[in-house]
C-alpha positions, -999 to 999 in steps of 0.1 A, spaced: -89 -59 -83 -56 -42 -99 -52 -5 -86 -17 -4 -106 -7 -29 -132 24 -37 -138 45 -14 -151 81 3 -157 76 35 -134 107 56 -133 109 86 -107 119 115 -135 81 104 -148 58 98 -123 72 121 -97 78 113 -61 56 108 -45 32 94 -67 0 87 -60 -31 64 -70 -69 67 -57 -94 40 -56 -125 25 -41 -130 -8 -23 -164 -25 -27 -188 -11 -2 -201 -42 12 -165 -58 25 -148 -59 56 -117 -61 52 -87 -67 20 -57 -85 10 -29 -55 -3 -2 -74 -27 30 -52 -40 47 -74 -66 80 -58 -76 96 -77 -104 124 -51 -108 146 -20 -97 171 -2 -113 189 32 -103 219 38 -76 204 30 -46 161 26 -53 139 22 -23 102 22 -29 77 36 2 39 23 -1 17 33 26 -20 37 26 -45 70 32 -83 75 34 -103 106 28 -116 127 49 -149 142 30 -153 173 59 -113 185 52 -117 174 18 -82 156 19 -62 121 27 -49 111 57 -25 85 68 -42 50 80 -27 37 114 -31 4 128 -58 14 157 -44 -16 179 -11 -4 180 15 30 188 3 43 157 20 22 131 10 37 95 -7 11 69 25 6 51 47 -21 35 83 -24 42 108 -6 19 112 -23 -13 145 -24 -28 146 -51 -52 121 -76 -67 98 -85 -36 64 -99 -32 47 -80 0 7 -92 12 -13 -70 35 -42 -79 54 -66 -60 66 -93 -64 90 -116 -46 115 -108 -72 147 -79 -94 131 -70 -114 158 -30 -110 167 -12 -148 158 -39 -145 127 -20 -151 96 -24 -151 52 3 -176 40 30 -155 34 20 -124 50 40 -104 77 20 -72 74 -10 -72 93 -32 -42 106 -61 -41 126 -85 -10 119 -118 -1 136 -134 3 104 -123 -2 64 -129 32 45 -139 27 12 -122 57 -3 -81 50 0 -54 65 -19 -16 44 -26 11 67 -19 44 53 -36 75 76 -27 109 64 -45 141 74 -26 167 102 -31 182 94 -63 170 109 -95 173 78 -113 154 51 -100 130 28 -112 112 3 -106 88 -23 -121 56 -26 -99 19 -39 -93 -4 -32 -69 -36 -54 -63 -62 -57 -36 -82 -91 -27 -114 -73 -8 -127 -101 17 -163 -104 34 
């Protein structure tokens, strides 16, 4: 499932940050998060993604933590060049469980089905960078 295709996305036209909404399929348990960054350009780019739910009652997103540990947000590490990141999550993910590849793993209570991709560039006014963002939903 592609939430952002691949695409050129400099900071002067997106806006930082920059966010994305989406919907998982109701009916799976937990997902596969890959960041594929094929390029950066600018002085000093960093890319931020971290993921939020929504919070129908406040009518607004929140950060996702890991509920296992000292409240680690749902995040890949800073991207500052090309990069491939995978993300698993999954409500009771044993720790020592692994996806080939992946170093980010989060274990939450439930999966929401209403998330939102927050992608915050760094200081400099003229970075850019060439990104996708998929997710893999699992049963």
């Amino acid at each position: 499932m592609v939430i952002l295709p691949s695409a050129v996305r400099a900071k002067s036209a997106v806006g930082s940050p920059f966010n994305t909404d989406f919907r998982l399929p109701q009916e799976f348990r937990g997902v596969i998060f890959r960041l594929k960054v094929t390029a950066s350009g600018g002085t000093t780019p960093t890319l931020d993604v971290k993921f939020q739910s929504y919070d129908d009652a406040a009518a607004e997103y929140f950060d996702l933590f890991d509920t296992q540990s000292a409240r680690e947000a749902v995040a890949f590490v800073q991207a500052t060049g090309a990069v491939t990141q995978d993300m698993l999550i999954y409500p009771g993910i044993m720790q020592g469980a692994v996806v080939e590849g992946t170093t980010n793993m989060y274990r939450l209570t439930g999966l929401p089905v209403r998330l939102r991709a927050v992608c915050t560039y760094g200081a400099d006014a003229d970075e850019t960078f060439t990104f996708s963002l998929a997710a893999i939903p699992l049963r």
